[in-house]
N, C-alpha and C positions, 0 to 999 in steps of 0.2 A: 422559596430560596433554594429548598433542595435541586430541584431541576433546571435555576440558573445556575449555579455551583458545576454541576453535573455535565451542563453544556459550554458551559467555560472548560471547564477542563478538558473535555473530549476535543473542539478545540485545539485547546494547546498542544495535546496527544498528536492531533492530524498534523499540527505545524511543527511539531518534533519528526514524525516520521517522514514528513517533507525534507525537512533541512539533511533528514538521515541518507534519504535517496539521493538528493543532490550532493554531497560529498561520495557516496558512492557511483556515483553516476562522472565527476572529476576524477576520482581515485581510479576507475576503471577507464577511462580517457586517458590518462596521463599513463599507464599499463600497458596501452596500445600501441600510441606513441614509439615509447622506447622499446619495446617489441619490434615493432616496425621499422625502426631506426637501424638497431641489434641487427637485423635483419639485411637489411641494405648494407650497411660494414659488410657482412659476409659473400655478401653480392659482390660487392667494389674488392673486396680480397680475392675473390675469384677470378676476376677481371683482371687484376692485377696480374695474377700468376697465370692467366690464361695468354697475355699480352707482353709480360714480362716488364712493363713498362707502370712505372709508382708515379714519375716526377709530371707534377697536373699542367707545366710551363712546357712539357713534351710537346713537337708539335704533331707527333703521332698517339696521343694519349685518346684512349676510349672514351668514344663520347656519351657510353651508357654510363659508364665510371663519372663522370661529370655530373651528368643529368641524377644518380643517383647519390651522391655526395650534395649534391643541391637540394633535394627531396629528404635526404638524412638530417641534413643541418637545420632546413624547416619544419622537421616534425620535432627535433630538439628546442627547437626556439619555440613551438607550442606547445611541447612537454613544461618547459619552464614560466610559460604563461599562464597556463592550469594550475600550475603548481602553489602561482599568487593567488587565483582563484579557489583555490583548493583552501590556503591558510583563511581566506575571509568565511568561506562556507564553514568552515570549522569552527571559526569564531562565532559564525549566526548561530549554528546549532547549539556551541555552548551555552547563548545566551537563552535560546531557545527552549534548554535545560529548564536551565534557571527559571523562566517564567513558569515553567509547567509543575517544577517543584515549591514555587512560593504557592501558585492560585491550589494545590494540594494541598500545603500546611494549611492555609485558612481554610480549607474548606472543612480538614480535621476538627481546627480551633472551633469552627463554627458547629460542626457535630455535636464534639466535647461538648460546647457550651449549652446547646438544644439537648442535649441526654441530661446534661446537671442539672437543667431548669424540669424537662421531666421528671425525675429523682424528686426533686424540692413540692413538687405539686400534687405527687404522691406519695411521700411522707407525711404534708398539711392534708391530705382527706389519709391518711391514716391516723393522726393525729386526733383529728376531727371524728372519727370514728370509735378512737379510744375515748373522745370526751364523753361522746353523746352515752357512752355503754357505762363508764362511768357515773356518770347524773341516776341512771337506772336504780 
């Protein structure tokens, strides 16, 4: 039993530490992103002041300034997409937790209870040993 217990839970350990990468593997995705994003804004601010020219219905308006306000807005829009994916991976892990801390408890309960029955089987042959010296 001991070395089902043992690989069950090892196990769980690997599918925790999975669910742990993958939230960190979104959490550093979605970092990127708006880094990237931050990034472009200061592009498009430059452009701005380099061009003089803000209004995007200009018909002289920078078409890096375009192309990079379109690249900004869709790293945004997959910042916020990760972000959903980010709350469900968060969710797995938690529950991921959870399983790894129940198949623990029993595995303890189950110790406990193989140490108490050891205990019980060596107090009866001590008992038994008191008897037989006894009878002497």
């Amino acid at each position: 039993m001991k070395s089902k217990s043992a690989s069950l839970i090892r196990l769980k350990k690997f599918q925790v530490d999975e669910k742990r990468r993958q939230v960190l593997q979104i959490e550093t995705m979605i970092g990127d992103f708006e880094r990237m994003a931050a990034e472009l804004d200061q592009q498009i601010e430059i452009e701005h002041q380099k061009t003089g020219i803000t209004d995007t219905a200009h018909f002289a308006y920078s078409t890096f300034a375009k192309a990079a306000m379109t690249r900004r807005d869709n790293l945004l829009v997959s910042a916020n997409d990760m972000r959903e994916k980010l709350e469900a991976a968060q969710d797995d892990l938690a529950e991921a937790i959870e399983d790894l801390k129940k198949v623990e408890l029993l595995d303890q309960r189950e110790n406990a209870r193989e140490n108490a029955e050891a205990l019980k089987r060596e107090q009866a042959e001590y008992d038994e040993i008191g008897r037989i010296r006894h009878r002497r």
